[in-house]
C-alpha positions as CSV (number, residue, x, y, z in Angstrom):
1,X,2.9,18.7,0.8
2,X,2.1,22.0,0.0
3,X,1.4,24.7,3.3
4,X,0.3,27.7,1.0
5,X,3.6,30.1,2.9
6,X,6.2,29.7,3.7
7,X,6.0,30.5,7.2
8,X,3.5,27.2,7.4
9,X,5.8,25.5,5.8
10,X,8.5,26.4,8.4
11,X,6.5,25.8,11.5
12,X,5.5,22.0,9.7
13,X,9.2,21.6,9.6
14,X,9.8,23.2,13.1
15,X,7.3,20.5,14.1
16,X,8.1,17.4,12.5
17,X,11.7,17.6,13.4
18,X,10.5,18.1,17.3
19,X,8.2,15.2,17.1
20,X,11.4,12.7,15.5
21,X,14.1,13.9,18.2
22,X,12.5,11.6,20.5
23,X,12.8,8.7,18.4
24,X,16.5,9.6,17.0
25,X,17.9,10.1,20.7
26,X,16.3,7.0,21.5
27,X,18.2,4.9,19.0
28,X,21.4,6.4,19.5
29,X,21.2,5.8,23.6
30,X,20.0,2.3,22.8
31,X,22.2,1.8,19.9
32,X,25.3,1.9,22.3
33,X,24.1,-0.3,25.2
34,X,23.6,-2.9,22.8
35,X,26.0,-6.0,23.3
36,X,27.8,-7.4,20.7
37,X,25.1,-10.6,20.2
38,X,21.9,-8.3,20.1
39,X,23.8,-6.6,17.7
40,X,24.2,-9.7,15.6
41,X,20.5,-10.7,16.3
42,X,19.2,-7.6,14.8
43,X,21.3,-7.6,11.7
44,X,20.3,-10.9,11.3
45,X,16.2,-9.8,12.1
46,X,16.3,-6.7,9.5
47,X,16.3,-8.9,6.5
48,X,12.9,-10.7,7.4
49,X,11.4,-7.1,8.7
50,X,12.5,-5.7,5.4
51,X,10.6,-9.0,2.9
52,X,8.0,-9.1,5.4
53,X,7.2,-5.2,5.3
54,X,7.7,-5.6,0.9
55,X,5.0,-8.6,0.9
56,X,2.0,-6.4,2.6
57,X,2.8,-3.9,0.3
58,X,2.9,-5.8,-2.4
59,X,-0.4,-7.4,-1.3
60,X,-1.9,-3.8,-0.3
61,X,-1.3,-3.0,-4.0
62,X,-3.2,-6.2,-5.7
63,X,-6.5,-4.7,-4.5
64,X,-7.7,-7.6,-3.2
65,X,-10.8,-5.8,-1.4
66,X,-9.6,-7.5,2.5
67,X,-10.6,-4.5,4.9
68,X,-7.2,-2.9,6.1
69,X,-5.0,-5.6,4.4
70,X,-5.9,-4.7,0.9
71,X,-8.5,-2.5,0.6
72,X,-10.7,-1.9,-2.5
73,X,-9.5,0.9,-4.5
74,X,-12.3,2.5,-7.0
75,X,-11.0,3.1,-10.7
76,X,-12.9,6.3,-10.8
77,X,-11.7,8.8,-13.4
78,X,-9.7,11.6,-11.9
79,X,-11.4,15.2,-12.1
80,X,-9.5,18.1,-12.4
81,X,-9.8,20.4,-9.3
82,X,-9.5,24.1,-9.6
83,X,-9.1,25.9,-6.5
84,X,-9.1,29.5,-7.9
């Protein structure tokens, strides 16, 4: 992603690390309150998350033209863009 300076750049990164604190401190309060048998549920959960989250994907790639599952994706030519 390109923010033209570098101070834009710095205040995108200021920003993006504020909005994923919230998340991170989340999972590492959650993460030890966990018994040991959620624990073993979740590994066991990840693997199906994981294939389930490869198979849209996949199918979002085929360009299969199904609104928001696999949208149509024109095969228009790319133009060159200038911008100075």
């Amino acid at each position: 992603m390109a923010t033209g300076t570098i101070l834009n750049a710095l205040v995108f990164m200021l920003f993006f690390g504020l909005g994923t604190l919230p998340a991170l401190f989340s999972l590492a309060f959650w993460g030890t309150r966990l018994s040991w048998q959620n624990k073993q549920a979740m590994r066991k959960l990840v693997p199906y998350v994981v294939g389930l989250t490869a198979i849209l994907l996949i199918i979002r790639g085929l360009n299969l033209n199904i609104p928001y599952l696999s949208p149509f994706i024109s095969e228009r030519s790319a133009d060159t863009v200038s911008c100075h």
